[in-house]
Each structure stands twice: as C-alpha cells, then as structure tokens.
C-alpha positions as CSV (number, residue, x, y, z in Angstrom):
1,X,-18.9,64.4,-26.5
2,X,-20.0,62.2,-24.1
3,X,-18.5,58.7,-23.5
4,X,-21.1,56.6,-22.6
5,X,-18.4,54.0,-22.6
6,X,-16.9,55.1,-19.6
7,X,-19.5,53.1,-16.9
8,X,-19.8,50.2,-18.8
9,X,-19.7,47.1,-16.9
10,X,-16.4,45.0,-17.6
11,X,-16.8,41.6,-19.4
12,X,-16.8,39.1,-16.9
13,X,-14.5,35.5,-18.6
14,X,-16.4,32.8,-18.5
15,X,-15.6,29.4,-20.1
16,X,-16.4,28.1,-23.1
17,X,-19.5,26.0,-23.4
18,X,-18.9,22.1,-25.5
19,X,-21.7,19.3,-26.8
20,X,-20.9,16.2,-24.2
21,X,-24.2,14.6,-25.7
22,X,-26.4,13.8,-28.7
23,X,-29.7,12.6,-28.0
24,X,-31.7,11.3,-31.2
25,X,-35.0,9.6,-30.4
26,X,-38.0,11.9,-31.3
27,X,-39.4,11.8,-35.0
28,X,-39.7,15.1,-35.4
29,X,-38.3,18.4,-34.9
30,X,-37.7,18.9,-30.8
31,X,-39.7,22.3,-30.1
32,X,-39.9,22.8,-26.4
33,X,-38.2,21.6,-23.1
34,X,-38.8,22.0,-19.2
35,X,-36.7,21.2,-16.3
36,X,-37.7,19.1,-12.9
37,X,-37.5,21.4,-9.7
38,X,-35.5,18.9,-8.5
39,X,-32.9,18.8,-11.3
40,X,-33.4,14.9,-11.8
41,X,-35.0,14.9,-15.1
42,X,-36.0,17.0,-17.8
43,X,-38.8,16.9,-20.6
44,X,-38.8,17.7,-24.5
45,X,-42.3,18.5,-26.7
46,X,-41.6,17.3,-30.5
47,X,-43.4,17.4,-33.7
48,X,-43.9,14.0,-33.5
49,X,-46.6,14.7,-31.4
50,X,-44.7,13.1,-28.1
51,X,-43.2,14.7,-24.6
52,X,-40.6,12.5,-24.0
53,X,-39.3,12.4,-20.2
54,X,-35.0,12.5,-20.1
55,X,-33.2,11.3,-16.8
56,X,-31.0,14.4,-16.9
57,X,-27.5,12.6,-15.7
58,X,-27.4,9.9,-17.9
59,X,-29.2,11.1,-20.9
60,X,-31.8,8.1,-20.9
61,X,-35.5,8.0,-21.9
62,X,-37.8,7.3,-18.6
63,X,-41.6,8.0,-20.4
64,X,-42.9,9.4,-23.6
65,X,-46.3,10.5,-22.8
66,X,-48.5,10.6,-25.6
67,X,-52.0,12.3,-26.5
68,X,-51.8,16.0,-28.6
69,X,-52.8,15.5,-32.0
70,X,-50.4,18.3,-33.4
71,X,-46.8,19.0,-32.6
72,X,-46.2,20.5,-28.9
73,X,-44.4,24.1,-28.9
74,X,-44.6,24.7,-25.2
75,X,-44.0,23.1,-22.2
76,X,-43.7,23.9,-18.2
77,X,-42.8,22.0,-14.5
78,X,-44.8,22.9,-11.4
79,X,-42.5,23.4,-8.4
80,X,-45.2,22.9,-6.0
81,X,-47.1,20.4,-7.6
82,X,-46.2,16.9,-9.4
83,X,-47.7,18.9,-13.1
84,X,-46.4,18.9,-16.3
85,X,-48.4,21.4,-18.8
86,X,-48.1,21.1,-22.4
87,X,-49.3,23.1,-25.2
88,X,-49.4,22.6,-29.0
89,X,-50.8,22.7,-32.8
90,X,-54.0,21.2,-31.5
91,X,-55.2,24.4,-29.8
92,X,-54.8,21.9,-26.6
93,X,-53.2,22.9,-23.4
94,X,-53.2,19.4,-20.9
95,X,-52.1,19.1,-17.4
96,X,-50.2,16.3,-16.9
97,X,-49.9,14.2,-13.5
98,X,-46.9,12.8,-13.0
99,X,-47.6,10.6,-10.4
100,X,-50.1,9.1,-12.6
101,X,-48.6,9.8,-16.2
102,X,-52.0,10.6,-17.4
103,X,-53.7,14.1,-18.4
104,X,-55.8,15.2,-15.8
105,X,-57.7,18.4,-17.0
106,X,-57.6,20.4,-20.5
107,X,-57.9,23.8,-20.7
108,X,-60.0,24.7,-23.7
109,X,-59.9,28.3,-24.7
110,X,-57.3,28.8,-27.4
111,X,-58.8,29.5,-30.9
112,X,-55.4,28.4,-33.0
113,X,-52.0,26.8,-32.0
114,X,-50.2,27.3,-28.3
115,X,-46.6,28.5,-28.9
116,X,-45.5,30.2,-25.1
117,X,-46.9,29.2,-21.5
118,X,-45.2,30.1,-18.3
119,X,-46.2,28.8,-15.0
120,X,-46.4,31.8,-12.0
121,X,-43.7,31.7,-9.4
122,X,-46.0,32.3,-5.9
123,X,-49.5,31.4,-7.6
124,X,-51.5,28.9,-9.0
125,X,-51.6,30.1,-12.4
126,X,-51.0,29.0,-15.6
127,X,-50.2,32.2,-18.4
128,X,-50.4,30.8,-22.6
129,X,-50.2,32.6,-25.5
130,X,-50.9,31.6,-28.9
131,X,-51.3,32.2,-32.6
132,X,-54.8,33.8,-31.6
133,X,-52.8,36.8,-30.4
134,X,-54.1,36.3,-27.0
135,X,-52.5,35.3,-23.8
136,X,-55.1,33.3,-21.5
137,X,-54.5,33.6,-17.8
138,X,-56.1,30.0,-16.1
139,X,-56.4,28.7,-12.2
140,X,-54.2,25.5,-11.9
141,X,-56.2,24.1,-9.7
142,X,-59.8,24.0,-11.2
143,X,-61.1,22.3,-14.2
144,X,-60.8,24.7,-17.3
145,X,-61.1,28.0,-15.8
146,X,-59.6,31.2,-17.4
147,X,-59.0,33.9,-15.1
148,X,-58.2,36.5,-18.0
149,X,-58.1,36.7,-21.3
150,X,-55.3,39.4,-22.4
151,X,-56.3,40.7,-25.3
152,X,-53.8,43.9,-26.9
153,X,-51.2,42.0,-29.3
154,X,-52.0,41.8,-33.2
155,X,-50.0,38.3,-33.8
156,X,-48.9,35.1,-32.5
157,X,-47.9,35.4,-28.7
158,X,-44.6,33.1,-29.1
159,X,-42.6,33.8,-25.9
160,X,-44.0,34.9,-22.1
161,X,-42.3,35.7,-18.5
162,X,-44.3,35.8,-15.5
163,X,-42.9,37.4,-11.9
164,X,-44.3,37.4,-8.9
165,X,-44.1,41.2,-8.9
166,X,-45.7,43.6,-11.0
167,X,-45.4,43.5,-13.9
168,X,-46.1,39.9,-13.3
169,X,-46.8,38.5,-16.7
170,X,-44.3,40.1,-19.7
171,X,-44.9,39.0,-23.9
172,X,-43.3,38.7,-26.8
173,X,-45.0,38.8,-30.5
174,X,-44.8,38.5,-33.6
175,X,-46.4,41.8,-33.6
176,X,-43.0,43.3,-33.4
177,X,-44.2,44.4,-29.7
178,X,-43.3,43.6,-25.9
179,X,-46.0,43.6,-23.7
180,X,-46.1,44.2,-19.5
181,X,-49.2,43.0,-18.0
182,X,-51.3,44.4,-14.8
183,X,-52.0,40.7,-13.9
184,X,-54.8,41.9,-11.3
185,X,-57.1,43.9,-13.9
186,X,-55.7,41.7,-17.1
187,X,-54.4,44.9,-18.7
188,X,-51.5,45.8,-20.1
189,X,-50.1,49.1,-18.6
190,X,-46.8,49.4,-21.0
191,X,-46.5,48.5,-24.5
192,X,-42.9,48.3,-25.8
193,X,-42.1,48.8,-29.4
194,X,-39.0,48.9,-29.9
195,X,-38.0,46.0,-32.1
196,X,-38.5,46.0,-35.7
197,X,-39.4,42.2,-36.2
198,X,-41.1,39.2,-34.3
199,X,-39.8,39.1,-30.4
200,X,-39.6,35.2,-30.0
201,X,-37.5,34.9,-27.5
202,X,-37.4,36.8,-23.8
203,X,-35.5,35.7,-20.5
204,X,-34.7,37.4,-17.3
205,X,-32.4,36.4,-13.7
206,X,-34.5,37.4,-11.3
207,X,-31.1,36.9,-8.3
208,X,-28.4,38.1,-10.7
209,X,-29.7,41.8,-10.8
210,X,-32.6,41.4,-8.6
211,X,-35.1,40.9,-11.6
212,X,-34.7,44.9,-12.1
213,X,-33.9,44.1,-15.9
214,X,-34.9,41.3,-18.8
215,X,-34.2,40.4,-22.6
216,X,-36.1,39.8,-25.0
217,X,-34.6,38.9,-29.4
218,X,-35.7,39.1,-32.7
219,X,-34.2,38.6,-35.6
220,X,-30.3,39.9,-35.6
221,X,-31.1,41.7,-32.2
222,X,-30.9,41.2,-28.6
223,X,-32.4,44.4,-26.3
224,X,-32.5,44.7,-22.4
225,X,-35.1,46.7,-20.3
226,X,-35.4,47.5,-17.0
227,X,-38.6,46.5,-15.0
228,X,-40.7,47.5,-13.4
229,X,-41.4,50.0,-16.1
230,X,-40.3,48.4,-19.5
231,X,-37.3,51.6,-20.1
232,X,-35.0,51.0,-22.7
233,X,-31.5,49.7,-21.1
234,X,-29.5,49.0,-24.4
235,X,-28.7,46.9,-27.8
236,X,-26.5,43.6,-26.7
237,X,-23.6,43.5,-29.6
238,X,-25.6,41.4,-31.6
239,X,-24.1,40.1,-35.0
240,X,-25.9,37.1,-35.0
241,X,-27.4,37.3,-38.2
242,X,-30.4,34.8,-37.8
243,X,-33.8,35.1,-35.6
244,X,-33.1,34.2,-32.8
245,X,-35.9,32.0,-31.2
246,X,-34.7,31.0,-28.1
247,X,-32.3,32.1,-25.1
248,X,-31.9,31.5,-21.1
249,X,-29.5,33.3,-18.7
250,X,-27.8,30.9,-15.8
251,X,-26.5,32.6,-12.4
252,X,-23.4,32.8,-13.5
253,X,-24.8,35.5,-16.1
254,X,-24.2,33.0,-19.0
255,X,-26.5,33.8,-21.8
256,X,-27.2,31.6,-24.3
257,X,-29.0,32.5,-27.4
258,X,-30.0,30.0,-30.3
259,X,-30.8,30.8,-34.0
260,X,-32.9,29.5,-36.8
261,X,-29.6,29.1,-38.8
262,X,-28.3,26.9,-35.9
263,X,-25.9,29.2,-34.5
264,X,-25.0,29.2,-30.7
265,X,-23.8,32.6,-29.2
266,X,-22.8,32.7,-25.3
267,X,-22.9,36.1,-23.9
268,X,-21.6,38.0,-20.7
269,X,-25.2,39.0,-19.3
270,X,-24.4,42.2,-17.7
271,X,-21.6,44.0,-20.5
272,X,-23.6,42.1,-23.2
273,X,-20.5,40.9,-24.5
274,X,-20.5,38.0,-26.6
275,X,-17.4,35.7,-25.9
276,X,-18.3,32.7,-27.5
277,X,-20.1,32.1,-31.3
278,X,-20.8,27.9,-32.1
279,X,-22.6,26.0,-34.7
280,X,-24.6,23.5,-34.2
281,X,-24.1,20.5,-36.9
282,X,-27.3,18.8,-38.7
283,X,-27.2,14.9,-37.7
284,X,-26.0,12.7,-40.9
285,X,-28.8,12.7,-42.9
286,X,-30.7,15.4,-42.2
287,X,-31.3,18.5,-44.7
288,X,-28.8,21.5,-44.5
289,X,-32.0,23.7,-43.1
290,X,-32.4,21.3,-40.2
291,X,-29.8,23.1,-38.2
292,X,-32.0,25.6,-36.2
293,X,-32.4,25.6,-32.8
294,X,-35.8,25.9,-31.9
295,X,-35.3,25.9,-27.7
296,X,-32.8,25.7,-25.0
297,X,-33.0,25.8,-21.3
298,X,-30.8,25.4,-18.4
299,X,-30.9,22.8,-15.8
300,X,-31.4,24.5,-12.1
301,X,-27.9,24.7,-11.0
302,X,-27.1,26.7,-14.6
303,X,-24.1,23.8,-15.5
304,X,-25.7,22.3,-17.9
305,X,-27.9,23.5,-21.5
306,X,-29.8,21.9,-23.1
307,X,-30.8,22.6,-27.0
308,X,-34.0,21.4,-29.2
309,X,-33.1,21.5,-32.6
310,X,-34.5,20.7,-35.9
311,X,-32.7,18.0,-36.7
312,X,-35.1,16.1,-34.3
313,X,-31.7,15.7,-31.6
314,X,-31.9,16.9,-28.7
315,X,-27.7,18.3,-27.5
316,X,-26.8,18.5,-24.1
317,X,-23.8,21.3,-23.4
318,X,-21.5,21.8,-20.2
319,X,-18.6,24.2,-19.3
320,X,-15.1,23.4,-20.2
321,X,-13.9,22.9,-17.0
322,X,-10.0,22.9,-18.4
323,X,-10.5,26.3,-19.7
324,X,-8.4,28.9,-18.4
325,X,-8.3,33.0,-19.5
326,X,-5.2,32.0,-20.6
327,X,-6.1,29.3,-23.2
328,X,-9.8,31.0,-24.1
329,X,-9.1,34.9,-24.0
C-alpha cells in the first residue's frame, strides 16, 4: 500500500497567536477590512453603513468616511494610487480619494449587493463580484468603465484573487464552484468543483511557494490547488466545524481561518497542520450568535491580524513572543 505520508512536509512550530486589542466603535456588524501599503493604518466596512479609517499602532479612529446606503462587504487599498474602493448592499462600488476623503467616481454595473473585490497587482484594474453571480472587471482610471463582465457562476461571487499571471483573476461561489479566469478574453478556462458547499473564503502567498498553489474554504473544509492549472493538491485537516468565511496566510506560512461560530484556527501553510484552535468571545451584551467572524486580514509585515466580527468589535491579534516549543508543543 502506498504511504502517501511518507513526503509530507513537516509541521513547521510557530507561536501561538493572543488578542492585545478590542476595538468597539462601529454600530453594526464589522464585515470587511484593508490594509495601507505602507502599514500605517488600516480600514474596516460595517453595517452601519461607515468605513472607518484605524491608525494601525495605536488602535485610534483617524476618519469614518460615510456615503453607501447599505452595509459595506468589501473593501481594497491601491498601492500605486492614494484609492480606497468600497463595495456594498447598495449595488455601489465608490472610489475613494484619500487625499481628499471624498468619492471620486462610482462604478455602476452591479444588479444586487457587492460581497468580493480585489484590486490587480501590475494593472489598473479593479475585479468585483456580487450576489448577481457575476464578477465585473473595471479600468481604475476612467469614469465607470467595465472592461469585462465574467459571466459562468450560478450564485453570489463572495470571495476573489487576482495575480498578475495567468490565471489572473480566481473566484469563489456560493455556487459550490472555484473559478480561474483568462483575464484577456474574460473567460474562464478551468472550472473547479470540488467542494460541496459555498467557497467564501480563498487566499494564496504568492513569495512563500512562488504563487504555484492557493486555498480556498467552505463550510468544515479547507482545500489547496496548484496554479496555474486549478489541480487538486489536498484536504487541510479541517475539523473546524463551522463555514469558514474568511482566512489570510502571512510569510511566515501562518494561516488563519475564521468561522461563523467564532472560532479561530492557525495553521502551518505548507503541512496544513493546524497548531492552534481559539474562540473568539461576544462583547458584554451582545447575543450568543454574535460571535462569528466575518473577516480577517494581516497587516504587511504578517505580525499582526486583524478580525471583523459580529459583535460589531473589531480584535487585533499578535504572536506570543514568550512562546517557546517547549511551553506550546
């Protein structure tokens, strides 16, 4: 019999991830977040309708910036240009200036709510999906123009990655399927069905293994695929029983995944093991159900996580720096 055991990468010890902050200003449940480039500040979508703007070393509020009419699911950070991009409930998707902390253009386009968007690494392109089952490809740096329309998925589009080689543009939906997109003809060329439920959540490292592999999760289930092709790698050890609508990877190879149930699982990116299980705790006064996390992200440097939850906090996590593998096997 074959032990496929045998050439299975070694868990790598990592420490153990704490809560050094609670942040509770937004009114409603926190669904989104996006970091700065420059790792000063980051920025959290809510259903109270607000982005609220967080200076990322002391935990204060610098700018709400208000103006969706529906709670805000997705958010992104240019790198190349002072632009924050929001999407929401109101079928809106607004480019925000910075320097200016006004919208300056509107994409119109979506028939139903925004719930992904993804901003392309080396061009000036903005990728959204929504609960119209379609992700809408749009230039950046014209007034509402939509360079494709990617049409192929039979539900909400609820998570997106975009590379800067082919494929360039991968989805998640609620469809069940994954999706790897020929950006230039705005087809898909590989349809991945292996999951059984909604894929909400996908994330890849494009310097820890060269991009050559992402995740994507659903509910109790993590997978990993290679790229460029979409081939089946393997099932992460996933007990998590909960969908799982968020997870990021840092450089270290720290994945973190968050559940609905408001569980917190670390894993060991390349053996898939899972070395550390956490639950997040509803604020006083908040129902029990308010315990799901409904987005994380890292900062850049991959030291710090933070999570949106529905208990409308926003919890900010670092390494245990005391940690040894002898006091956390």
């Amino acid at each position: 019999m074959l032990d496929i055991t045998r050439n299975w990468p070694r868990p790598v010890w990592h420490s153990p991830w704490k809560i050094y902050r609670v942040i509770s200003s937004h009114l409603g449940r926190v669904r989104s977040v996006a970091f700065d480039p420059s790792n000063r500040w980051f920025c959290t979508g809510s259903a109270d309708r607000t982005i609220k703007i967080w200076d990322l070393a002391s935990g204060t509020l610098q700018l709400s910036l208000t103006g969706h009419v529906g709670q805000i699911r997705s958010l992104a950070v240019s790198t190349r240009q002072p632009y924050l991009f929001s999407g929401g409930d109101d079928k809106q998707v607004k480019c925000w200036d910075l320097e200016q902390n006004k919208v300056i253009r509107s994409y119109h386009g979506h028939l139903s709510a925004v719930y992904s968007m993804a901003l392309h690494p080396t061009l000036d392109v903005l990728v959204t999906g929504g609960r119209d089952s379609l992700c809408r490809v749009w230039d950046i740096r014209l007034k509402n123009v939509q360079v494709h329309v990617l049409t192929g998925h039979e539900d909400t589009v609820s998570s997106l990655l975009t590379r800067p080689t082919d494929p360039q543009v991968i989805s998640g939906s609620h469809d069940t399927t994954i999706k790897l997109w020929d950006l230039r003809r705005g087809k898909p060329f590989s349809t991945l069905t292996h999951h059984k439920k909604s894929v909400r959540a996908l994330t890849h490292l494009p310097k820890l293994d060269r991009g050559n592999c992402f995740a994507s999760a659903s509910t109790n289930t993590i997978k990993k695929f290679n790229l460029p092709r979409g081939e089946f790698l393997h099932n992460m050890l996933s007990q998590q029983k909960s969908i799982i609508n968020a997870m990021a990877v840092n450089e270290d190879g720290v994945m973190a995944t968050g559940g609905d149930n408001g569980s917190m699982w670390f894993w060991d990116w390349k053996s898939g093991h899972n070395f550390q299980q956490s639950q997040t705790i509803a604020q006083p006064g908040s129902l029990e159900n308010e315990g799901g996390i409904d987005a994380l992200c890292y900062d850049v440097t991959g030291t710090r996580l933070v999570t949106c939850e529905a208990d409308k906090t926003i919890k900010m996590w670092k390494q245990d720096v005391k940690a040894t593998p002898e006091t956390h096997l």
